[in-house]
Backbone as a printed PyTorch tensor [residue, N CA C, xyz], in Angstrom:
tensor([[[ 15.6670, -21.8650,  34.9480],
         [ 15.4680, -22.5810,  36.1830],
         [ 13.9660, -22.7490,  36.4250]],

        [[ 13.0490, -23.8750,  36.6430],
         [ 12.1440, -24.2560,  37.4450],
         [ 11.8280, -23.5150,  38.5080]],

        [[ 10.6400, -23.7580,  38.5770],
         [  9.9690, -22.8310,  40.0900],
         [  9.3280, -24.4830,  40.3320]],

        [[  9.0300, -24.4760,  41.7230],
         [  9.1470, -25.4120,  42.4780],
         [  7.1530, -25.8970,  42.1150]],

        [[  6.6020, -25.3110,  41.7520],
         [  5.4210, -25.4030,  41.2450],
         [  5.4590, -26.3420,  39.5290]],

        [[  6.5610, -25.5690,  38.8280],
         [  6.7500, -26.4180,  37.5670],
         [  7.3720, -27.8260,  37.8220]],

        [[  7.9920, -27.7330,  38.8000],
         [  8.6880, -29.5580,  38.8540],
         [  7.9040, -30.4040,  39.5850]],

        [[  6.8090, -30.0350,  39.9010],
         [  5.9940, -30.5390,  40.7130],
         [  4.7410, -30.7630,  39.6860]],

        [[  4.5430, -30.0700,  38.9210],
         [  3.4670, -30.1160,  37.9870],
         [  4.1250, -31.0650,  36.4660]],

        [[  5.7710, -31.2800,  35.6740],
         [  6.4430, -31.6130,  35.7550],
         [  6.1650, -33.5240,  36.0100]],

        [[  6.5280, -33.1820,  37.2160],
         [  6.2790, -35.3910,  38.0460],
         [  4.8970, -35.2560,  37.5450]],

        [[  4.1570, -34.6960,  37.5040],
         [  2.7080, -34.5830,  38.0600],
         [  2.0750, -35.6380,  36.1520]],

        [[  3.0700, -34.7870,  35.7490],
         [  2.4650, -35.0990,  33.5090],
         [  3.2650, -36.0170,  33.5680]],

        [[  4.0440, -36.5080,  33.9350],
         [  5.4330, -37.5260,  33.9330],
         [  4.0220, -38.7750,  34.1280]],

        [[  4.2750, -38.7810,  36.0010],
         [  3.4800, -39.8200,  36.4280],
         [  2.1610, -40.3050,  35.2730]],

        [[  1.5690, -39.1320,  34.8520],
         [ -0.1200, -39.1290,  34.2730],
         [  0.0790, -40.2360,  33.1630]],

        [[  1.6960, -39.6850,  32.2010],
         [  1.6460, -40.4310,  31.0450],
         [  2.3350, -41.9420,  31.4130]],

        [[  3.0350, -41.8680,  32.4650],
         [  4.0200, -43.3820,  32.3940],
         [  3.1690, -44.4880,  33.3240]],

        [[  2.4780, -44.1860,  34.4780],
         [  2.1390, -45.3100,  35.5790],
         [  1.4360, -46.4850,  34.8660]],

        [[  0.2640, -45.5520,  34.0350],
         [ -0.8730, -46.0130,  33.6810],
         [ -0.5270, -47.4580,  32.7080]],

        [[  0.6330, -46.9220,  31.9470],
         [  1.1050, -48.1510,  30.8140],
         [  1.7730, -48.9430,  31.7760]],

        [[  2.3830, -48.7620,  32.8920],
         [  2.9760, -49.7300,  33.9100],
         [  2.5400, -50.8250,  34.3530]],

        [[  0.8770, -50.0740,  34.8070],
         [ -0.0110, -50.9720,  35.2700],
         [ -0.7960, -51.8910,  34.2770]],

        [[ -1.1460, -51.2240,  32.8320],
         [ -1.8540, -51.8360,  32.2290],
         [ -0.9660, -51.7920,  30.7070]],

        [[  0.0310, -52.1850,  30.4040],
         [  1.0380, -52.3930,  29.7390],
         [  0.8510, -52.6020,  27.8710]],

        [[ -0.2700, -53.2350,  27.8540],
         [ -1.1970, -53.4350,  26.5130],
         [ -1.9410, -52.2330,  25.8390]],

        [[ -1.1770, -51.2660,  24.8030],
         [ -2.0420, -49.9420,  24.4600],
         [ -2.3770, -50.5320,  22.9700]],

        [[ -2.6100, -49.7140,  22.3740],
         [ -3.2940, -49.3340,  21.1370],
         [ -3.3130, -48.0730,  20.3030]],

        [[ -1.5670, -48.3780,  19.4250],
         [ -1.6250, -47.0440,  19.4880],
         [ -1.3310, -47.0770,  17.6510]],

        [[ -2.0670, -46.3000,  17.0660],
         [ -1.9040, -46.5770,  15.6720],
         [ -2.7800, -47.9150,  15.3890]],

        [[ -3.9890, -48.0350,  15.5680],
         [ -4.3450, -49.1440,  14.8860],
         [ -3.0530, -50.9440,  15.4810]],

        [[ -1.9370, -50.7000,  16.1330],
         [ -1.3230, -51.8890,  16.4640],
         [ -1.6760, -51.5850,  17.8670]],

        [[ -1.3380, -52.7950,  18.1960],
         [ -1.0300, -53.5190,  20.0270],
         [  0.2960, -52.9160,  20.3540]],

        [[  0.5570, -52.5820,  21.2240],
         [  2.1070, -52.1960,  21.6840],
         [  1.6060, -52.7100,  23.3740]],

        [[  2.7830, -53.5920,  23.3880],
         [  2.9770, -54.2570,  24.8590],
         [  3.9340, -53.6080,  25.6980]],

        [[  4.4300, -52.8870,  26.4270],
         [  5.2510, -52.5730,  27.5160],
         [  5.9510, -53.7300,  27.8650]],

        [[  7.2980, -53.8910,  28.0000],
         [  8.3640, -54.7370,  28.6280],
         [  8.7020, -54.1230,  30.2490]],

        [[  8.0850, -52.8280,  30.2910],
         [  8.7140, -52.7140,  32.0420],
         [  7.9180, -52.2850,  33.3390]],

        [[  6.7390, -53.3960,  32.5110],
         [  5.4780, -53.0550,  34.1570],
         [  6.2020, -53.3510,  35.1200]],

        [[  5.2100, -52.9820,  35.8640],
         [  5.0150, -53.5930,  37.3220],
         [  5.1050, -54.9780,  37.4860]],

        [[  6.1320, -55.5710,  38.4050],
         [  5.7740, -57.0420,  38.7380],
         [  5.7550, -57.3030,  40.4090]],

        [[  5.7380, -56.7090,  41.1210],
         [  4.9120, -56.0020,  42.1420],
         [  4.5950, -55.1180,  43.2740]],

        [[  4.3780, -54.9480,  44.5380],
         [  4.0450, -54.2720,  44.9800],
         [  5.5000, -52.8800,  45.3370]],

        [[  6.1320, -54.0180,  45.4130],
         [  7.7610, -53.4960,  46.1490],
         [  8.0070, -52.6370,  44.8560]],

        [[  8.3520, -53.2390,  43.3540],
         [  9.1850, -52.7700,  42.6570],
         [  7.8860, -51.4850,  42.1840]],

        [[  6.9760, -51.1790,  42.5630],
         [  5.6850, -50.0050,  42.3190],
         [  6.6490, -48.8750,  43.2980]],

        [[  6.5630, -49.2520,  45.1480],
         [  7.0960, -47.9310,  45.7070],
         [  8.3320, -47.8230,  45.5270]],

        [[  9.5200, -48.6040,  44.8720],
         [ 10.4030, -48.7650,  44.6200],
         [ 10.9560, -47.5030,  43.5720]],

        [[  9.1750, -47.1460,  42.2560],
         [  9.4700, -46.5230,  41.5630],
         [  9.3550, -45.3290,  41.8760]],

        [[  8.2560, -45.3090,  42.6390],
         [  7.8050, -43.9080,  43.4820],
         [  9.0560, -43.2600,  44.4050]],

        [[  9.4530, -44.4220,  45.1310],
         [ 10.1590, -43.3450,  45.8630],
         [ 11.3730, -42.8240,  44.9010]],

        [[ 12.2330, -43.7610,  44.2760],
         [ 13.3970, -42.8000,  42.8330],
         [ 12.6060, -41.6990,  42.3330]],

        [[ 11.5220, -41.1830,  42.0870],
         [ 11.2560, -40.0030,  41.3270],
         [ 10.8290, -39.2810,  42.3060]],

        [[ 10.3810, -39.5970,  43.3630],
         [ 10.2230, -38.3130,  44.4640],
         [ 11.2520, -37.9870,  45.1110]],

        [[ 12.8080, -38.8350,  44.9610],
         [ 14.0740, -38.8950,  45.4460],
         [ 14.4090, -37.6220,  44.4820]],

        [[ 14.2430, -37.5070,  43.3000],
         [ 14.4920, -36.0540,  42.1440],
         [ 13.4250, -35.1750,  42.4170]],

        [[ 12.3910, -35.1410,  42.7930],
         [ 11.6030, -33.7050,  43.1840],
         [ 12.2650, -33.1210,  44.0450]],

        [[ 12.2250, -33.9400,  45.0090],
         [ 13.0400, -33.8390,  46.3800],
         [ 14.5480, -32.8320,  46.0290]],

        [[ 15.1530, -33.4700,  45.3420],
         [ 16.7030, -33.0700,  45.2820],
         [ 16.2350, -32.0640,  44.1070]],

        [[ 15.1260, -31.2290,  43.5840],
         [ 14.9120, -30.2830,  43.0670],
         [ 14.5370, -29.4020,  43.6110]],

        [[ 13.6550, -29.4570,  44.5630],
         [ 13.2730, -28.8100,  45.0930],
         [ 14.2310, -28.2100,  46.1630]],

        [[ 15.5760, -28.9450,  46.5660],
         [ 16.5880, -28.6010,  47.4420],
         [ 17.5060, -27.4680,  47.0030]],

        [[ 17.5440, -28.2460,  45.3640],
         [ 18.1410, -26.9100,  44.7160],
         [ 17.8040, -25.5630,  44.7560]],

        [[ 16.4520, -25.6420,  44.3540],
         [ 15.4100, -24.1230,  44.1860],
         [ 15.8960, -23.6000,  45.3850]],

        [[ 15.8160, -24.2620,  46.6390],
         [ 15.7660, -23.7640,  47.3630],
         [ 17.2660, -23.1020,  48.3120]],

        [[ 18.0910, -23.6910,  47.8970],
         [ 19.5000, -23.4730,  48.1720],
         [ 20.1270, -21.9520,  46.5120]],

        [[ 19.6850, -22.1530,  45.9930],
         [ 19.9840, -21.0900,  44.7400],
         [ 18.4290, -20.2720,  44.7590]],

        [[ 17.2890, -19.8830,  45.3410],
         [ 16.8060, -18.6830,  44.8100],
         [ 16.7180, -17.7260,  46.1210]],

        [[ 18.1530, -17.5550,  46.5710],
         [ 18.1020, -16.4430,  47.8860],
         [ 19.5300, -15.4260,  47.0430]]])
């Protein structure tokens, strides 16, 4: 089981590695181009994404907290 510090740290490496290709979709990885098919197209579908994954911290953190008594 998670401690409420690891699922939080967890989103934290999640967010670090996924937003960034969201926003800027064009990497370079191996010497090729790799394009992303599932940026951002705009503002809505951005907090749209935010709030679904803070909707699972959330409902993790409910757990921890309902199971470590």
């Amino acid at each position: 089981m998670k401690t409420l510090k690891e699922a939080i740290n967890d989103l934290q490496a999640f967010f670090e590695c996924d937003i960034w290709t969201k926003f800027y979709p064009e990497i370079k990885v191996k010497n090729k181009i790799w394009i992303r098919d599932d940026k951002f197209k705009s503002k809505r579908e951005f907090e749209q994404y935010l709030q679904e994954h803070f909707d699972v911290l959330r409902d993790e953190i409910k757990y921890l907290k309902e199971n470590s008594k």
